[in-house]
C-alpha positions as CSV (number, residue, x, y, z in Angstrom):
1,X,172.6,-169.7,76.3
2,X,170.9,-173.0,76.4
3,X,167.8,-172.9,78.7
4,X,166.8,-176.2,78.3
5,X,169.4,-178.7,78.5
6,X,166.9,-181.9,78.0
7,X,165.4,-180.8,74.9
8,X,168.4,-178.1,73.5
9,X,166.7,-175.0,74.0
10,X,168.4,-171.7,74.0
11,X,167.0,-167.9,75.4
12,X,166.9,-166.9,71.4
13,X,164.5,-169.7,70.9
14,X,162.3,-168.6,73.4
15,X,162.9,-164.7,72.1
16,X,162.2,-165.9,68.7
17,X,158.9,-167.7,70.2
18,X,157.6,-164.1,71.9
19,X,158.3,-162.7,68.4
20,X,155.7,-164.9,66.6
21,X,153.2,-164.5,69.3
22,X,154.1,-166.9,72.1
23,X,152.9,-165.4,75.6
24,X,153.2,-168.3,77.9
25,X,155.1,-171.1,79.8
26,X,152.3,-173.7,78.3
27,X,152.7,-172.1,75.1
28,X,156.4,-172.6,75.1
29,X,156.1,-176.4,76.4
30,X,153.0,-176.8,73.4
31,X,155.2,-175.2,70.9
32,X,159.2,-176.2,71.7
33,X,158.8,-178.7,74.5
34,X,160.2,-176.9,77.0
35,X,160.4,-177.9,80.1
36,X,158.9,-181.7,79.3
37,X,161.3,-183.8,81.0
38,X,162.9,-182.8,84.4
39,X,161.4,-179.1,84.1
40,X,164.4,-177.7,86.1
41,X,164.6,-175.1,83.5
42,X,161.0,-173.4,83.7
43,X,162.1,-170.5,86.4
44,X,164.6,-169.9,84.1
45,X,162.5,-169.9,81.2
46,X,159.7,-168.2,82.9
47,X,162.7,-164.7,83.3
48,X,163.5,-165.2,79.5
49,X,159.6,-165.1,78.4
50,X,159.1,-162.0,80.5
51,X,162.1,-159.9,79.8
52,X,161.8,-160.6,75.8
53,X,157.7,-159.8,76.4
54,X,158.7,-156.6,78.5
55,X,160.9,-155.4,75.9
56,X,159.2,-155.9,72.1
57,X,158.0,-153.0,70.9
58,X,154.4,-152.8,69.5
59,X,153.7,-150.4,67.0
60,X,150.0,-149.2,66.9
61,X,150.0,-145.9,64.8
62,X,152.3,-144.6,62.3
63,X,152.0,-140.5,63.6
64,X,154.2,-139.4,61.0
65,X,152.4,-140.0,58.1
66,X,149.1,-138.3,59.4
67,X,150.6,-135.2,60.0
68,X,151.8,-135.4,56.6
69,X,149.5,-133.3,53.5
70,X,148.4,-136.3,50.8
């Protein structure tokens, strides 16, 4: 779904963004120029950061392999 209509931006833009480290509004607007001309879409945009934030999944130890003779 398009998010931005001004600049062409769609939720799996903003998704992909979170993916490669994007955390913020300002960081979207730096990086895909959201919200740069009538910024009607940054409440919007602001839902789509957090829910794609809220749900990636952050690995931090592989458990497995230390329970695992070498």
């Amino acid at each position: 779904m398009i998010v931005c209509v001004c600049n062409n931006i769609s939720d799996r833009e903003i998704r992909q963004a979170v993916d490669l480290g994007i955390t913020s509004i300002a960081d979207l607007r730096e990086e895909l120029g959201l919200g740069t001309c009538c910024g009607k879409c940054i409440s919007y945009a602001r839902e789509v950061l957090h829910e794609a934030i809220d749900s990636k999944t952050v690995v931090t130890e592989l458990s497995f392999r230390a329970s695992q003779p070498a």
